[in-house]
C-alpha positions in Angstrom: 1.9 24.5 9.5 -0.5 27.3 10.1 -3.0 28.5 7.5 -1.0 32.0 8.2 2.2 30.9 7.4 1.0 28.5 4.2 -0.7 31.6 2.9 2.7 33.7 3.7 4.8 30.8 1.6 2.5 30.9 -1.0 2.6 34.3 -1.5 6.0 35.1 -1.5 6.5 31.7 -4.1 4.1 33.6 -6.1 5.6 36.9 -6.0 8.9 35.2 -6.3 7.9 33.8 -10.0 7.3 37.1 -11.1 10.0 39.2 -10.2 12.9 37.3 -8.6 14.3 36.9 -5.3 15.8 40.3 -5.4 12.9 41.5 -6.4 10.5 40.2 -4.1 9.5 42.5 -0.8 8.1 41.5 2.6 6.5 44.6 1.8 4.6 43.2 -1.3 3.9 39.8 0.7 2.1 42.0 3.2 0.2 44.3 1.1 -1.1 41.0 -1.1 -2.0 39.3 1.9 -3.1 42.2 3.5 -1.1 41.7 6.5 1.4 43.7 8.4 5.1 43.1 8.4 4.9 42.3 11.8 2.8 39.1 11.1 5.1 37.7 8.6 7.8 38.0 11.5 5.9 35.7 13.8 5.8 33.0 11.2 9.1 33.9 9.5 12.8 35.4 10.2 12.9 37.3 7.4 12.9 36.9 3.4 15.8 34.6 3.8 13.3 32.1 6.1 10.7 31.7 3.7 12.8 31.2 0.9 15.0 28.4 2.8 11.5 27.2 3.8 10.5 27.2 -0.2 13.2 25.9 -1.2 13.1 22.8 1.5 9.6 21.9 0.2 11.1 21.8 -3.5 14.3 20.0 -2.6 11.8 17.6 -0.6 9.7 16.6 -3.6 12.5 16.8 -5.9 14.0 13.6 -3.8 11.0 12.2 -4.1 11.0 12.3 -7.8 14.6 11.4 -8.3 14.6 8.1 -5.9 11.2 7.2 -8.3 13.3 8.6 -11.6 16.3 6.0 -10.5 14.6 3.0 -8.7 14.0 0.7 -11.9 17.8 1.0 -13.1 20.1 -2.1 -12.5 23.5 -1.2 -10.8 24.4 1.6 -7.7 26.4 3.4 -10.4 23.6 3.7 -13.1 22.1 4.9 -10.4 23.9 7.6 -9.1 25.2 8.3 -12.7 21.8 9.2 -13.7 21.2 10.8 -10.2 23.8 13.4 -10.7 23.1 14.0 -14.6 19.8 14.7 -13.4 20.7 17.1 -10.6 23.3 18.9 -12.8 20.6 19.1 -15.8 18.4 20.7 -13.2 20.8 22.8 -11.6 22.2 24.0 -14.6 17.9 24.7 -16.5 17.5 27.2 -12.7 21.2 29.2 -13.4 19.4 29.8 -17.2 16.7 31.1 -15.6 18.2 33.8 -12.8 20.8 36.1 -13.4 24.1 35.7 -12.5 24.2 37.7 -9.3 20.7 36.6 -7.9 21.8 33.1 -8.4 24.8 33.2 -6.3 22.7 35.0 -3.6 20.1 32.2 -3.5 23.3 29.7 -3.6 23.8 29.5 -0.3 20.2 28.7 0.9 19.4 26.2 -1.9 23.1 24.2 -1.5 21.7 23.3 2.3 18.4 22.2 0.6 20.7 20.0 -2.0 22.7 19.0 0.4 19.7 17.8 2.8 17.7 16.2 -0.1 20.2 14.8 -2.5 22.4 14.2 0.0 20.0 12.0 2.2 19.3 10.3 -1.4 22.9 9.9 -2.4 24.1 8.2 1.3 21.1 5.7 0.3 22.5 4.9 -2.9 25.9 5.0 -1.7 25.2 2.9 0.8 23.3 0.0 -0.5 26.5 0.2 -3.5 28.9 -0.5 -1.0 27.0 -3.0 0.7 26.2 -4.5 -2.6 30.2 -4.7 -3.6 29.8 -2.1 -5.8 31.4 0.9 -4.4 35.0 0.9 -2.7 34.0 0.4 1.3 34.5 3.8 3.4 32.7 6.5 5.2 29.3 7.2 3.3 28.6 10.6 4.8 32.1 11.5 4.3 32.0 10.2 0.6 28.3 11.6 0.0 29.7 15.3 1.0 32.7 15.1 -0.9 30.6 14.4 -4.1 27.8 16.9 -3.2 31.5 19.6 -2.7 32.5 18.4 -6.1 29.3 19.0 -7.9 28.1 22.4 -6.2 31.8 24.1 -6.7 30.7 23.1 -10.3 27.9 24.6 -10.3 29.5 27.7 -9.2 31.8 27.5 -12.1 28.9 26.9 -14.6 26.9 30.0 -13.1 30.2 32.0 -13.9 30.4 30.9 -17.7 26.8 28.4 -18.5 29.0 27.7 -21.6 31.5 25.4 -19.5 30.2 21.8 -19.7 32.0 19.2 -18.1 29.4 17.3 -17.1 29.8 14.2 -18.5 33.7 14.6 -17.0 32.7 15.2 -13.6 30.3 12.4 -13.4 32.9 9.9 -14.6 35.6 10.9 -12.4 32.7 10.9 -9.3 31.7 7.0 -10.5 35.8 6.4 -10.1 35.8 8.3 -7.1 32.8 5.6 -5.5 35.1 2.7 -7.1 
């Protein structure tokens, strides 16, 4: 990646911290940087670009983390039990800290990134269960997005009313779902 571009990211994560995706200009990316508007366009679409492109780089490490976070535990289901209760408990700590409205706006662009990160994750663990006997035989991308549909129509549900917590529900009936 270009020193341009890196410098554009950081910015915008930056600015991004402070006030919020709504919030946050190309115009105040620019005038930080000072850079024109034009020269965020050669590196970026638009606002929606570098966020997706943020939120990639997160997702990415996040796997990272998770796959380490699950590694040492002793079945496929433990480990996509505590796969999703992390996910969900991580999912649920970023809808506390965005407002309704901005959240469902950035919904769209994170889901891909949980979708490409967890989901990669997930297939692996899916995977290896079935080989392993553990999980019911079938389709593992097909299983792996019908899981990742369960928990981010969820989420939607919990960034409607943070007080709903079925959690623990949806995670069983997902372990039954693998079975």
């Amino acid at each position: 990646m270009s020193t341009t571009k890196q410098q554009i990211a950081q910015a915008f994560e930056r600015r991004l911290a402070e006030a919020g995706y709504d919030r946050t200009t190309l115009d105040d990316v620019a005038r930080e940087l000072r850079i024109s508007k034009k020269t965020i366009y050669v590196h970026f679409e638009g606002k929606r670009d570098i966020y997706a492109h943020l939120v990639a780089g997160q997702a990415a490490r996040e796997k990272m983390r998770l796959a380490a976070a699950v590694a040492t535990l002793p079945t496929y289901t433990a480990r996509v039990e505590a796969l999703l209760k992390l996910v969900i408990g991580s999912a649920r700590a970023h809808i506390d800290q965005t407002g309704r409205e901005e959240w469902l706006r950035e919904y769209e662009i994170a889901a891909d990134a949980f979708r490409q990160a967890n989901g990669e994750l997930l297939r692996e663990l899916i995977a290896a269960g079935m080989d392993a006997g553990e999980f019911a035989a079938g389709d593992v991308a097909f299983v792996e997005r019908a899981i990742a549909a369960m928990v981010l129509d969820y989420l939607v549900v919990v960034n409607e009313d943070p007080s709903v917590d079925h959690d623990a529900e949806l995670i069983e009936r997902i372990l039954r779902f693998l079975q």
